[in-house]
Each structure stands twice: as structure tokens, then as C-alpha cells.
N, C-alpha and C positions, 0 to 999 in steps of 0.2 A: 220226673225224669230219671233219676237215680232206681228206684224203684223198677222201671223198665228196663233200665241197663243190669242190674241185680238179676231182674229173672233173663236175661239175652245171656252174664255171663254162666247162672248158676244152670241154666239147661244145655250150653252149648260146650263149652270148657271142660276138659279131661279131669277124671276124677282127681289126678295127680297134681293136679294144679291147687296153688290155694289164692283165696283174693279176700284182703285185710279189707273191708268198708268203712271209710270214715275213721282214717287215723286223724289227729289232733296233735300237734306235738310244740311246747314249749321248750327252747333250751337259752342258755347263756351264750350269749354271740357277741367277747369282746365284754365290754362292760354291764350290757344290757339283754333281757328279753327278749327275744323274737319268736312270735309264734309261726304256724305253720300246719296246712291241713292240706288233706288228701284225699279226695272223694272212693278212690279206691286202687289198690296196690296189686298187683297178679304179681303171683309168682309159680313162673314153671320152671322144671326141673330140666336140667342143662340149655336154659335159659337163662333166666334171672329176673328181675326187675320191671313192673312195666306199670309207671302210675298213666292214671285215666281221670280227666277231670271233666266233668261231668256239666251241661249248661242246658236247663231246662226251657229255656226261651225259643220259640219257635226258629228263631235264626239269628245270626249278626250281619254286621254293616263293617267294615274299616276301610275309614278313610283317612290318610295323610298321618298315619301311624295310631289314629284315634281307634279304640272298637265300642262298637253301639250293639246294644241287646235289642231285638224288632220284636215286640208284639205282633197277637194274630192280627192287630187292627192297623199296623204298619207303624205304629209310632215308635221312637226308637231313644232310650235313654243311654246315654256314658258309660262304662263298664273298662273293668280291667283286661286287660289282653289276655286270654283263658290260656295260652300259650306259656308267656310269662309267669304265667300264676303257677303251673304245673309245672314250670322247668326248675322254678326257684324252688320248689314242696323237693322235687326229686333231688335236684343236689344237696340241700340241707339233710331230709333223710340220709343218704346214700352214704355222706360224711360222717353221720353221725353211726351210723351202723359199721363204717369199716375202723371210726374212732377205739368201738367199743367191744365189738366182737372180732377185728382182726388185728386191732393195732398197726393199720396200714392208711395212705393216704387215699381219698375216693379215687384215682384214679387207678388204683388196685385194688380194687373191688372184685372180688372172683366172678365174674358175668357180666352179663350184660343188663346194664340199666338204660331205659328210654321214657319216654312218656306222649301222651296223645289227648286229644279234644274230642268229646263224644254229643252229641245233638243230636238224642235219640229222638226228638218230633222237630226236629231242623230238617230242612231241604238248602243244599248248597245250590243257589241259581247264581252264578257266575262265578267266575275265577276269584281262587283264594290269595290272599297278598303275595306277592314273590317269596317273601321271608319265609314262608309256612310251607314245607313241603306236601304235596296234597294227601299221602297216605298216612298224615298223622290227625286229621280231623276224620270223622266217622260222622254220620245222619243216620237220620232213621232208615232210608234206603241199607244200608251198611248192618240193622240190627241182626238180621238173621242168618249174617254172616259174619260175625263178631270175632266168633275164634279164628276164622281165616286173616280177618284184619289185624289181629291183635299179632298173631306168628309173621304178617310183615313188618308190621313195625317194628319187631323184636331184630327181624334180619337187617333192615337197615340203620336199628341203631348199634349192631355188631354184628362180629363173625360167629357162625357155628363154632371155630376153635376159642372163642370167648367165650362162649354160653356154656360150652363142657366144664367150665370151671365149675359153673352153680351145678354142683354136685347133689343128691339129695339130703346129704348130709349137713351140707353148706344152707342147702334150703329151709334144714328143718331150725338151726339155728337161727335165721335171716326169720321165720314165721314166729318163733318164740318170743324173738326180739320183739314184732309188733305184735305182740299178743299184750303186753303191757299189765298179765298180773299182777300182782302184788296185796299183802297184807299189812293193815297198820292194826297191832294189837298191844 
């Protein structure tokens, strides 16, 4: 599934865009570890932010707050809310970048930060839970208009005078940060 979303963003998406794949992030939270990953990160310029978590399973199920992963043979296992999963990656990211590169709190974050569910061989056949606005999950119907989807989610998770902020300059720091070089010599 990833792989399919990979070539829908790398062919569709303006050159000026960049998308981190597969961040991983460890930090100290409080006394302890907590990790934290990212199936993939866009970042457009006078936009900002926009993680994408990625669920390879032909579809899900929720019920009564439960969400189940369906197989093509309909059978359906337990799974974490792909929602949940991505909201918690984003804010811990978002925090940890305005800790470190702007000395601000996440909610001054120069842009706009959002995130979304993508089920690129999923078919949504019925209504998604109330709690889940519906242009934040993407299907396979959705791939070959990916960049269209991605630019609303970015508008409803802020305003164009929010997105001005992620400057390209802002951008190019924000890309470095997950770039995660370093040398141990």
C-alpha cells in the first residue's frame, strides 16, 4: 500500500513539495520513551504539514468505537484507530520540531499542521463514524487525485493566512529537521 501511495504522491505532487517516508521517532516523554512513526510527511510550501498514515488492508469496520482491518475474504481482525494513530505521530512530531527549531509551543507552529488516512486498495462502502470528517480518509477511488485531496485537507485543517507562515525558508529547515543526518565518528 505504501508503495502505491509513494508513486500517486511522487507523480502527482509539485516539484516544490517535499514528503519525508517513513519517519521513526524516539523521544523522552516525562520520564520515559515513547516512540512514534509516520508513514509519510508532505510538506508544501505556504502550507505546511500534512502526515498520511497509510493502511494496506482492503478496508475497515468500526463499531462502538472498535476499528477492524477486513481482509479480501471479509474476515476482520482488531486494529488501532488509523486516525488516532496519526493524530498522536502529528502532535508529538509538530511539538518536537517547534521545541527545537523555533523555541515555541506547538500551537505556534508557523503553518499549518493536519493529517489523514489513506486506503489506497480500500473502497469506503458506507458512512464513515461521525467522529471522522470524511475528507480525511482517502481510497483507492481518491489515488489519482491525491494532490487535489491532500490541498483540502490542508484547507481544512487551516487558513491560507496560516499556511503563509510555512515560508520556504521555514520549509527548508522543517525538511532538514526530518532528514535526520548525522555522524558518529
Amino acid at each position: 500500500g505504501e508503495r502505491e501511495v509513494y508513486r500517486a504522491l511522487r507523480d502527482q505532487l509539485p516539484n516544490r513539495w517535499v514528503v519525508r517516508y517513513h519517519y521513526p521517532a524516539c523521544w523522552l516523554q516525562g520520564i520515559c520513551l515513547k516512540e512514534c512513526e509516520a508513514d509519510f510527511v508532505v510538506l508544501a510550501p505556504d502550507k505546511g504539514l500534512m502526515f498520511l498514515e497509510v493502511k494496506s488492508s482492503r478496508g475497515y469496520d468500526s463499531e462502538n468505537g472498535l476499528w477492524y482491518r477486513v481482509s479480501v475474504d471479509g474476515r476482520r481482525e482488531q486494529t488501532r484507530n488509523p486516525f488516532d494513530q496519526v493524530g498522536g505521530t502529528k502532535h508529538r512530531v509538530v511539538e518536537r520540531i517547534c521545541q527545537k527549531l523555533f523555541g515555541t509551543r506547538k500551537e505556534d507552529f508557523p503553518g499549518i499542521f493536519g493529517h489523514a488516512v489513506v486506503y489506497p486498495r480500500g473502497k469506503i462502502c458506507g458512512r464513515l463514524p461521525g467522529s471522522i470528517d470524511p475528507a480525511l480518509m482517502m481510497a483507492y477511488q481518491d489515488m489519482s487525485n491525491i494532490h487535489d485531496r491532500i490541498e483540502r485537507a490542508y484547507g481544512l485543517w487551516g487558513t491560507e493566512q496560516r499556511g503563509r507562515q510555512f515560508t520556504p525558508e521555514i520549509m527548508g529547515q522543517v525538511a532538514q529537521f526530518l532528514t535526520d543526518e548525522c555522524q558518529i565518528g
